[in-house]
PDB file of N, CA, C and O in Angstrom:
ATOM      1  N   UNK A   1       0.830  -1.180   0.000  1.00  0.00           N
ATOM      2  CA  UNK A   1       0.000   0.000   0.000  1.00  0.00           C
ATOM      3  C   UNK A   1       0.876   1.247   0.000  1.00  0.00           C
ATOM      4  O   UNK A   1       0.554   2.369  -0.389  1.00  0.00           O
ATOM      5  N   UNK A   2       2.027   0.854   0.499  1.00  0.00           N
ATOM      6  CA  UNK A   2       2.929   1.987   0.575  1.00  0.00           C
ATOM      7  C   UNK A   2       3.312   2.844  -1.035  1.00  0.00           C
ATOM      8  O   UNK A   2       3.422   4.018  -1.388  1.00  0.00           O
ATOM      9  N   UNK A   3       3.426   1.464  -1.711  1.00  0.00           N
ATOM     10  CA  UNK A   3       3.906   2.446  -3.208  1.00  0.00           C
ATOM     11  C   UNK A   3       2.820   2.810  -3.770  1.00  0.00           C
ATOM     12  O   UNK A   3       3.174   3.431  -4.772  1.00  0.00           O
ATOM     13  N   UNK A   4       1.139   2.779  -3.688  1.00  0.00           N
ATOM     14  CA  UNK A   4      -0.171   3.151  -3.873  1.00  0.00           C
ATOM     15  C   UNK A   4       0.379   4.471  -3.786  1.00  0.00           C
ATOM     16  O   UNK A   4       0.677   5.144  -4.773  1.00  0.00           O
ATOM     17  N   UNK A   5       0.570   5.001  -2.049  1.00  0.00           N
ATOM     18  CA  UNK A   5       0.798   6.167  -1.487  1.00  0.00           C
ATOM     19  C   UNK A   5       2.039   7.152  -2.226  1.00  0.00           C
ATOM     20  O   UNK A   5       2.151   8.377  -2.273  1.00  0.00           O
ATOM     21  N   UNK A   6       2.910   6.044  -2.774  1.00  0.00           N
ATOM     22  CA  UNK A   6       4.161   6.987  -3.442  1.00  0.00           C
ATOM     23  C   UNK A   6       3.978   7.410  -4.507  1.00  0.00           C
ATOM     24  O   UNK A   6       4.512   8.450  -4.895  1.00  0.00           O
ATOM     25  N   UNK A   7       3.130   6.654  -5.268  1.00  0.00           N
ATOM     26  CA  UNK A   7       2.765   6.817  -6.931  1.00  0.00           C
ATOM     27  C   UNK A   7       1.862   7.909  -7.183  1.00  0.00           C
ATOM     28  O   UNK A   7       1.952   8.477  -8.272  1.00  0.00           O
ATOM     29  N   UNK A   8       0.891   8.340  -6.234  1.00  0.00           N
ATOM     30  CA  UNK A   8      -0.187   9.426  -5.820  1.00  0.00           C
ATOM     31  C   UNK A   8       0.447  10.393  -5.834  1.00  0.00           C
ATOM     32  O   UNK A   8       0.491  11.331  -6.629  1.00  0.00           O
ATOM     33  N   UNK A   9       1.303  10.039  -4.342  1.00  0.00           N
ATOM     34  CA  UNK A   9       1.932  11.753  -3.973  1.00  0.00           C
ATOM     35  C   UNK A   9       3.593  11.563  -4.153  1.00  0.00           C
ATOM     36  O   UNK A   9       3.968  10.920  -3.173  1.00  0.00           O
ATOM     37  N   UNK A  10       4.283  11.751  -4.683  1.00  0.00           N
ATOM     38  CA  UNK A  10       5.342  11.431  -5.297  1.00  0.00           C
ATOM     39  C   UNK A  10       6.004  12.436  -4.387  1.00  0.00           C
ATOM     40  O   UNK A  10       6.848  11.907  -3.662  1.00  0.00           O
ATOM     41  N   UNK A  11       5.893  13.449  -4.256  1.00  0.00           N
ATOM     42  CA  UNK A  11       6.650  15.007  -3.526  1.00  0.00           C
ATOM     43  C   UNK A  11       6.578  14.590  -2.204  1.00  0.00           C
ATOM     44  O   UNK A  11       7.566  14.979  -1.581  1.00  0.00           O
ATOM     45  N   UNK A  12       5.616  13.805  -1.380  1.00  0.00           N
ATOM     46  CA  UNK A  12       4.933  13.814  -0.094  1.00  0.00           C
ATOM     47  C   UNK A  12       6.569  12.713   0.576  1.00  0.00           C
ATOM     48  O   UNK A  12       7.359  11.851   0.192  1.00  0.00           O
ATOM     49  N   UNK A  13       6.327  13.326   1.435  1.00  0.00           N
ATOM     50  CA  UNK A  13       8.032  12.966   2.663  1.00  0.00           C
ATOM     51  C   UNK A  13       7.502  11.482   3.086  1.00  0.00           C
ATOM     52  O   UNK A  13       6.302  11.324   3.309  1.00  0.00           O
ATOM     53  N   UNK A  14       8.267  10.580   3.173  1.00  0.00           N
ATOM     54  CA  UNK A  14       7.650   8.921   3.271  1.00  0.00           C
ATOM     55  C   UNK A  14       7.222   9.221   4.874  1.00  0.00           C
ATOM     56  O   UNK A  14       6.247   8.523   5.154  1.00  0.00           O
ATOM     57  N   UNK A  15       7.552   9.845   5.728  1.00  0.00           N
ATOM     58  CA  UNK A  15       7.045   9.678   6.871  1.00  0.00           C
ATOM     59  C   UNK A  15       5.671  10.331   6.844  1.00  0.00           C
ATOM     60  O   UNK A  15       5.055  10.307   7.909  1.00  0.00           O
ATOM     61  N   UNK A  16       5.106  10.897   5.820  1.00  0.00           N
ATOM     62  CA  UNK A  16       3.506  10.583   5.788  1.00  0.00           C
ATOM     63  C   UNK A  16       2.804   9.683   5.671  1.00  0.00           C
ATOM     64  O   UNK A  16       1.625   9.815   6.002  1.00  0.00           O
ATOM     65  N   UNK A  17       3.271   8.480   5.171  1.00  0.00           N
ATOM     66  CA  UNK A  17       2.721   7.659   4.348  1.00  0.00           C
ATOM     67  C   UNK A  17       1.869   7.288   5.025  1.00  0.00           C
ATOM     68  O   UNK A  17       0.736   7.745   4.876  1.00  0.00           O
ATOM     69  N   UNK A  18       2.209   6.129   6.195  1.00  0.00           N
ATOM     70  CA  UNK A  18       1.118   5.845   7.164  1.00  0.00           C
ATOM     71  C   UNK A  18      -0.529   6.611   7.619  1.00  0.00           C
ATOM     72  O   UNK A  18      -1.526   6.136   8.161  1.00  0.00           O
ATOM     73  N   UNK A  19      -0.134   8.256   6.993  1.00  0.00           N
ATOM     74  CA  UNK A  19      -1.449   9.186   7.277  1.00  0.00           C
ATOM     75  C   UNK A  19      -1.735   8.647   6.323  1.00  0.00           C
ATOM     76  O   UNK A  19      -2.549   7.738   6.482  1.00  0.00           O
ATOM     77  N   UNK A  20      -1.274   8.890   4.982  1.00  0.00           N
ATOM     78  CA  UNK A  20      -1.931   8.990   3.534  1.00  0.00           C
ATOM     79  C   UNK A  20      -3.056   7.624   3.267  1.00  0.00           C
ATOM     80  O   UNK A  20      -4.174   7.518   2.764  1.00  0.00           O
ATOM     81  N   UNK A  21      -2.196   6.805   3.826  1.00  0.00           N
ATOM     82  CA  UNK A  21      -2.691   5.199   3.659  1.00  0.00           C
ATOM     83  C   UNK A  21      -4.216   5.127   3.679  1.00  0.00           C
ATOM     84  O   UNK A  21      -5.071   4.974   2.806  1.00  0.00           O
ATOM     85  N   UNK A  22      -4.239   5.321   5.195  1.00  0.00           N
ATOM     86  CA  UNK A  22      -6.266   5.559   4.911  1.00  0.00           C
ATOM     87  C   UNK A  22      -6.823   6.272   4.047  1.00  0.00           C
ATOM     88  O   UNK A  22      -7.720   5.751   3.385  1.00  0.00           O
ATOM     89  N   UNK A  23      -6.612   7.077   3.906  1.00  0.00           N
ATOM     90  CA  UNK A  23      -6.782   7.802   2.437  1.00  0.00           C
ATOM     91  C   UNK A  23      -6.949   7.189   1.202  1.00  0.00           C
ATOM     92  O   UNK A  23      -7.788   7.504   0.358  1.00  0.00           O
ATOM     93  N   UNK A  24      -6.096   6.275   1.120  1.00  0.00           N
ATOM     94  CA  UNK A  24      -6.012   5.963  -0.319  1.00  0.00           C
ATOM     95  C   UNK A  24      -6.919   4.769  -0.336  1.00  0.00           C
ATOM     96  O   UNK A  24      -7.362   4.331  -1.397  1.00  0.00           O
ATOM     97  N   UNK A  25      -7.192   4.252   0.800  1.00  0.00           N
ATOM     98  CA  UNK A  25      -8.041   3.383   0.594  1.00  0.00           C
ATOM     99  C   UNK A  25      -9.218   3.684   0.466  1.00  0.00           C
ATOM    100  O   UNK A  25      -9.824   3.287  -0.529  1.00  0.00           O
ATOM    101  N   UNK A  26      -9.810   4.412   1.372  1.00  0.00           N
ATOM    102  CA  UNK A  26     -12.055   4.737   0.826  1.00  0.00           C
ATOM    103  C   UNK A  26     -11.953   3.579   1.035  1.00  0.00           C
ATOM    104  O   UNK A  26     -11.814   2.835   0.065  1.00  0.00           O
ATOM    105  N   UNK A  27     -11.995   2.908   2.680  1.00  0.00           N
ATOM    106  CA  UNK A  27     -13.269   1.979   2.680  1.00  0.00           C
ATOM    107  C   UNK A  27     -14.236   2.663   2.968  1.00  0.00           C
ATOM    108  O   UNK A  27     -15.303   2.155   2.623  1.00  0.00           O
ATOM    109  N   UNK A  28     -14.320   3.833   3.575  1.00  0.00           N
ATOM    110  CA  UNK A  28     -15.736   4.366   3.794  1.00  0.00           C
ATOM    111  C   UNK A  28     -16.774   4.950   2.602  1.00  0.00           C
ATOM    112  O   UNK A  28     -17.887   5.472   2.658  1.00  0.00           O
ATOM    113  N   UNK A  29     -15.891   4.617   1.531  1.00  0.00           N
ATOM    114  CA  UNK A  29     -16.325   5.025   0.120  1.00  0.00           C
ATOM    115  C   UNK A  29     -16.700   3.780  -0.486  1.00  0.00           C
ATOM    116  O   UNK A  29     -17.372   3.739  -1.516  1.00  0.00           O
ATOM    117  N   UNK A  30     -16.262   2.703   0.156  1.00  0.00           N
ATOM    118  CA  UNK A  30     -16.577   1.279  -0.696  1.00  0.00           C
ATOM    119  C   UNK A  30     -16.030   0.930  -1.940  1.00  0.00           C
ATOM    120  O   UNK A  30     -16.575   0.157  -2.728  1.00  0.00           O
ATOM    121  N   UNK A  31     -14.623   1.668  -2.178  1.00  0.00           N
ATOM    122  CA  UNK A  31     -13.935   1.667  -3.418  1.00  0.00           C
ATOM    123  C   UNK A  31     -13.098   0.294  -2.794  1.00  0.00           C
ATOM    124  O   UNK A  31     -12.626   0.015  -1.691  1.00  0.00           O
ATOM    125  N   UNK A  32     -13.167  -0.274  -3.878  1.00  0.00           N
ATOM    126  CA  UNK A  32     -11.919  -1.976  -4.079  1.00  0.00           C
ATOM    127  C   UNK A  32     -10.797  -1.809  -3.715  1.00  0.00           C
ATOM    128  O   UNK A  32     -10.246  -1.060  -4.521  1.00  0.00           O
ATOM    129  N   UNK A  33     -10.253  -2.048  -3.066  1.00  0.00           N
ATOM    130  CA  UNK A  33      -8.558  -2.072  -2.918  1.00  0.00           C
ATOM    131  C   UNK A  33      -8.016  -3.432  -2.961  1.00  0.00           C
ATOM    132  O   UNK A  33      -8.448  -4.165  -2.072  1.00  0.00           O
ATOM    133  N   UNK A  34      -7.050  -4.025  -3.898  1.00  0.00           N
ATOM    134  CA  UNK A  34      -6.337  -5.469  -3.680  1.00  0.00           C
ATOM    135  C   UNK A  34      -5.317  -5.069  -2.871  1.00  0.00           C
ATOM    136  O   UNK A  34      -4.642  -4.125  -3.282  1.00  0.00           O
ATOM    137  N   UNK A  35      -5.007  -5.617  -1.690  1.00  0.00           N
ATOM    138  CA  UNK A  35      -3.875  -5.697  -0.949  1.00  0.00           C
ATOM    139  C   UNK A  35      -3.280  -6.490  -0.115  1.00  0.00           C
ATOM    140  O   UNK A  35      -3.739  -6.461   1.026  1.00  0.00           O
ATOM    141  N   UNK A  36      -1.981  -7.532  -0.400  1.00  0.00           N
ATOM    142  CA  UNK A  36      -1.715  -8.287   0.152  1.00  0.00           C
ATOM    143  C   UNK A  36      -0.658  -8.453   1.295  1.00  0.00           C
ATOM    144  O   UNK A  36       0.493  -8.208   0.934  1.00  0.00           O
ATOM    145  N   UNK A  37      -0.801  -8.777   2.447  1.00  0.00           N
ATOM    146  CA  UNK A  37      -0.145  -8.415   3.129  1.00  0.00           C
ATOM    147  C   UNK A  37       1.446  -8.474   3.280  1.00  0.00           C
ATOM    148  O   UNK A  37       2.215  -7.662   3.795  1.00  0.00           O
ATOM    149  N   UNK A  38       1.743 -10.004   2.508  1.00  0.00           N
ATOM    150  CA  UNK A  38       3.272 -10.493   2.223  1.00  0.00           C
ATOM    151  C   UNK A  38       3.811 -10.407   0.789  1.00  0.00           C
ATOM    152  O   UNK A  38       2.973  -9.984  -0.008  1.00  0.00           O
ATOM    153  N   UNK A  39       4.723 -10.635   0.397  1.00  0.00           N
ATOM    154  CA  UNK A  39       4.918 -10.815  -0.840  1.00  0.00           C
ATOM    155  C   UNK A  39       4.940 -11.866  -1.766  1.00  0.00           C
ATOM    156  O   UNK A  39       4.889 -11.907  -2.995  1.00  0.00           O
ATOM    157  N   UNK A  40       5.070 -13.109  -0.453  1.00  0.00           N
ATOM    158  CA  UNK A  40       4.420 -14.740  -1.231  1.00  0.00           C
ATOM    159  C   UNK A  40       2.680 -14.687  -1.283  1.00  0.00           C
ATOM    160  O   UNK A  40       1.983 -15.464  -1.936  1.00  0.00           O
ATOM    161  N   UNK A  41       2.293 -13.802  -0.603  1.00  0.00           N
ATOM    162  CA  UNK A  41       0.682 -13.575  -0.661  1.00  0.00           C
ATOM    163  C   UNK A  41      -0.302 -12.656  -2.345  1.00  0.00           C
ATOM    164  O   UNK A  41      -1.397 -12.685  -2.907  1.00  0.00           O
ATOM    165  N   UNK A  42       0.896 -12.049  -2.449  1.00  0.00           N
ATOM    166  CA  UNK A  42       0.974 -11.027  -3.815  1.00  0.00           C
ATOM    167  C   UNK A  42       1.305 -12.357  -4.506  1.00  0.00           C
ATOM    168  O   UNK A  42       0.387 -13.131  -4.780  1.00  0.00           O
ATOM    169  N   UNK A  43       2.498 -12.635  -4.778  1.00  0.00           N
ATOM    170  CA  UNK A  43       2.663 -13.769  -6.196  1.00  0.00           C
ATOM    171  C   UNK A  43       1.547 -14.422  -6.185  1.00  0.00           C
ATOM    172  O   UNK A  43       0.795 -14.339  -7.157  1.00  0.00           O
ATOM    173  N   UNK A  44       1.206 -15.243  -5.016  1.00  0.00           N
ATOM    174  CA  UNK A  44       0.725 -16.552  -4.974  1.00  0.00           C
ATOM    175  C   UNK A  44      -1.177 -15.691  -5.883  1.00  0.00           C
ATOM    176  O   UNK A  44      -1.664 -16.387  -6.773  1.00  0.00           O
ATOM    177  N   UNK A  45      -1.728 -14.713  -5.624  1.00  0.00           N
ATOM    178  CA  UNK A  45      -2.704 -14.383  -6.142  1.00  0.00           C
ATOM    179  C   UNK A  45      -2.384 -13.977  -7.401  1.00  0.00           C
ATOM    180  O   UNK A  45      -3.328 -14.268  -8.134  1.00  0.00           O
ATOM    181  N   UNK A  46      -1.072 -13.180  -8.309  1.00  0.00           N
ATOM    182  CA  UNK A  46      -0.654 -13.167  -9.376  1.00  0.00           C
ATOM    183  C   UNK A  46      -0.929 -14.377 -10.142  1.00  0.00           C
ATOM    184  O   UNK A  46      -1.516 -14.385 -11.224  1.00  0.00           O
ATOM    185  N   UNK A  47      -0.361 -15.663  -9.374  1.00  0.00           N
ATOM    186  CA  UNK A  47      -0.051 -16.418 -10.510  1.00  0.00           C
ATOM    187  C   UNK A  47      -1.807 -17.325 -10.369  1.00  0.00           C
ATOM    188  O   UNK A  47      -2.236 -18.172 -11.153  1.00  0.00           O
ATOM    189  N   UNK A  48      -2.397 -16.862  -9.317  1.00  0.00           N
ATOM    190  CA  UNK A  48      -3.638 -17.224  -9.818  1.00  0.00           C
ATOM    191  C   UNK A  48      -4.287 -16.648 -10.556  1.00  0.00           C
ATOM    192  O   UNK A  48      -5.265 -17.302 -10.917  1.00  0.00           O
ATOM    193  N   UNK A  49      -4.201 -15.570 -11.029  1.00  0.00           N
ATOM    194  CA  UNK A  49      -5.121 -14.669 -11.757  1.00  0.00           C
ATOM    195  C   UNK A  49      -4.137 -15.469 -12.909  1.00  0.00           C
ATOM    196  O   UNK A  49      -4.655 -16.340 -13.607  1.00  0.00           O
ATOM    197  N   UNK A  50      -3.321 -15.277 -12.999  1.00  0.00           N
ATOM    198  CA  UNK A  50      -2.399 -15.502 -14.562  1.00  0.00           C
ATOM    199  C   UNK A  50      -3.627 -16.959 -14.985  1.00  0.00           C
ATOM    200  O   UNK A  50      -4.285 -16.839 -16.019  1.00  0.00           O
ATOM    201  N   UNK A  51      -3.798 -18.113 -14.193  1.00  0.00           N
ATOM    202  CA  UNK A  51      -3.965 -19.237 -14.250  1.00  0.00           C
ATOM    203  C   UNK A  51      -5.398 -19.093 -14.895  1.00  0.00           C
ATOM    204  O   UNK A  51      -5.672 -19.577 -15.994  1.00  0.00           O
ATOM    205  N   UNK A  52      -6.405 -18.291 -14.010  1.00  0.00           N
ATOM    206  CA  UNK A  52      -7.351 -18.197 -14.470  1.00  0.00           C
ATOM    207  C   UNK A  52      -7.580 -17.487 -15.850  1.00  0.00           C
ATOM    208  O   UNK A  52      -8.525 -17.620 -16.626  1.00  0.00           O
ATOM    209  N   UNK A  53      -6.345 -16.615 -15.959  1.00  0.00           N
ATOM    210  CA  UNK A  53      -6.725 -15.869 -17.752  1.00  0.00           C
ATOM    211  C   UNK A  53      -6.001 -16.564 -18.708  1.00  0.00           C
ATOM    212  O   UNK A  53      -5.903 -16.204 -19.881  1.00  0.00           O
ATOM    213  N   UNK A  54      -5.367 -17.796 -18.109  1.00  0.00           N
ATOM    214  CA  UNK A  54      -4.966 -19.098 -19.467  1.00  0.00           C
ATOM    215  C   UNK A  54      -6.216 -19.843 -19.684  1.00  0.00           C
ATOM    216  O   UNK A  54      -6.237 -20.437 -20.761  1.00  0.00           O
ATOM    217  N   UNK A  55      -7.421 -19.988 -18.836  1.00  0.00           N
ATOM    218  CA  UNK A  55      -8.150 -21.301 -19.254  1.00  0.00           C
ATOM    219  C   UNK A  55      -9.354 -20.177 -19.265  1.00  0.00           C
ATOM    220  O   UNK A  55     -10.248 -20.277 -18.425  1.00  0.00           O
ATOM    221  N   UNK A  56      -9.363 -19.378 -19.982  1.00  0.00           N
ATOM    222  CA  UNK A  56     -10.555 -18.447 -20.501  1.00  0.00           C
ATOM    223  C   UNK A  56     -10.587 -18.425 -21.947  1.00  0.00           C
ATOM    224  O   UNK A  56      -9.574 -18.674 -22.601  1.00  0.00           O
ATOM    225  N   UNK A  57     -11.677 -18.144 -22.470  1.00  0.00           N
ATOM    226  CA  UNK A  57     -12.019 -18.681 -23.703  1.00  0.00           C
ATOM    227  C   UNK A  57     -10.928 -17.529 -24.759  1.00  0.00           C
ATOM    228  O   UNK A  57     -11.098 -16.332 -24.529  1.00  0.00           O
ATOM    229  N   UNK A  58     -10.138 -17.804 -25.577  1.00  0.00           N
ATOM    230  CA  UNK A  58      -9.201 -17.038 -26.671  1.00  0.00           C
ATOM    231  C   UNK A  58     -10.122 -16.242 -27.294  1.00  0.00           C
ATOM    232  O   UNK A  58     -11.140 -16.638 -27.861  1.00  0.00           O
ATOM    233  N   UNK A  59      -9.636 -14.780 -27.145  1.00  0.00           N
ATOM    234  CA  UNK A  59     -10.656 -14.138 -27.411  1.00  0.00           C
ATOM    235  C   UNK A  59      -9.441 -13.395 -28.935  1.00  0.00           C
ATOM    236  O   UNK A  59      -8.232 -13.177 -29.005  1.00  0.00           O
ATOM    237  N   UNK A  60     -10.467 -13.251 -29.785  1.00  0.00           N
ATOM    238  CA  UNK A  60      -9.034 -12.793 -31.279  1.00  0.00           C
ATOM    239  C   UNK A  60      -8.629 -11.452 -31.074  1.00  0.00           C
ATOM    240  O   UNK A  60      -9.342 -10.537 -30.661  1.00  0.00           O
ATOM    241  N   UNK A  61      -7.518 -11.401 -31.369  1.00  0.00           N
ATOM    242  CA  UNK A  61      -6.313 -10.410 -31.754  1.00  0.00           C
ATOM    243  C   UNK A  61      -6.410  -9.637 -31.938  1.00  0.00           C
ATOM    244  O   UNK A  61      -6.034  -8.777 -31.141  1.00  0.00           O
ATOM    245  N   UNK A  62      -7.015  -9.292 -33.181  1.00  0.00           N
ATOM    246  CA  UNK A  62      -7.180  -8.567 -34.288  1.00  0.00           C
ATOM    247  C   UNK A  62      -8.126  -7.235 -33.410  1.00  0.00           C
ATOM    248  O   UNK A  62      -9.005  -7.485 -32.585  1.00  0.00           O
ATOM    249  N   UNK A  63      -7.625  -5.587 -33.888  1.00  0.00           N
ATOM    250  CA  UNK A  63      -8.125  -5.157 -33.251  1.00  0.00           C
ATOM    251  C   UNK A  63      -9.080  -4.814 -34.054  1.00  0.00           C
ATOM    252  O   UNK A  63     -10.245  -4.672 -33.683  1.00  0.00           O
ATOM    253  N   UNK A  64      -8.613  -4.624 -35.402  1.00  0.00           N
ATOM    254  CA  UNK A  64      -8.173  -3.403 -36.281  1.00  0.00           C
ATOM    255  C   UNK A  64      -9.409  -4.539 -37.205  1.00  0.00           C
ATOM    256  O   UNK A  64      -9.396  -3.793 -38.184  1.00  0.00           O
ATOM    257  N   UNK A  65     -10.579  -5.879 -37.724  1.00  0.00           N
ATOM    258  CA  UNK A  65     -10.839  -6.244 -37.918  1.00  0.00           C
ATOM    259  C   UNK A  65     -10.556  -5.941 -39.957  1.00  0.00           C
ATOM    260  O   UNK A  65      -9.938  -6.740 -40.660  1.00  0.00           O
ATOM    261  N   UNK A  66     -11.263  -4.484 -40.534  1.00  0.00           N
ATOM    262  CA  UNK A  66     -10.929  -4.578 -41.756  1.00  0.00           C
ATOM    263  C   UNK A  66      -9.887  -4.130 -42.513  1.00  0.00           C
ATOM    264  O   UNK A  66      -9.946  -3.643 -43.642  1.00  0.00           O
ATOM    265  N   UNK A  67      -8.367  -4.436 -41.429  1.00  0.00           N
ATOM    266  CA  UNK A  67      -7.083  -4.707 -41.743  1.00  0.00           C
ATOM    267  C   UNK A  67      -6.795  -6.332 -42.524  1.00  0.00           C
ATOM    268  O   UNK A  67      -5.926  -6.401 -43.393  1.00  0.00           O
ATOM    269  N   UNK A  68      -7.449  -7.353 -42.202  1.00  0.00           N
ATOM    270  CA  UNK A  68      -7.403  -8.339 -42.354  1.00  0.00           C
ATOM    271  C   UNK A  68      -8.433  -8.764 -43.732  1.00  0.00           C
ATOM    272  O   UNK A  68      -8.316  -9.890 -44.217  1.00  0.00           O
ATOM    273  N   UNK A  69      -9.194  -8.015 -44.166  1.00  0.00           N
ATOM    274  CA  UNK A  69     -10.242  -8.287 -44.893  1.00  0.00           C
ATOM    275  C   UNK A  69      -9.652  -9.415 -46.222  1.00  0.00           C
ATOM    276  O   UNK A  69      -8.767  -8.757 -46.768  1.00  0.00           O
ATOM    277  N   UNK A  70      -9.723 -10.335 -46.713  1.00  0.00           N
ATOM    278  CA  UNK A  70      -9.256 -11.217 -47.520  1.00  0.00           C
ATOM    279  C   UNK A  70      -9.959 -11.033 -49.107  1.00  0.00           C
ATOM    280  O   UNK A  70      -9.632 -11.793 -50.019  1.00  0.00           O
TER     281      UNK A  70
END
């Protein structure tokens, strides 16, 4: 959550951060936040999401559709 806080306020002295933190979250706003507490806790949900967007249906390429026109 800390680099949330750095990426926001980039100028802001790191010994704010801890204020900023609630802030950036809005739970009282009900806005989503992913945040994991460790860093085997972060991969380990990475490589599940990765897992789940391999066995989803191939969706095509092509953005540009009458680039391809034959």
């Amino acid at each position: 959550m800390q680099q949330t806080a750095q990426h926001l306020f980039p100028v802001a002295c790191q010994v704010y951060y801890p204020k900023i933190i609630p802030i950036v979250a809005c739970k009282e706003f009900g806005v989503r936040y992913n945040y994991k507490d460790t860093m085997f806790e972060a991969l380990s949900a990475h490589f599940s999401h990765l897992e789940k967007l391999g066995q989803e249906r191939e969706k095509p390429l092509v953005t540009r559709p009458e680039v391809w026109k034959g």
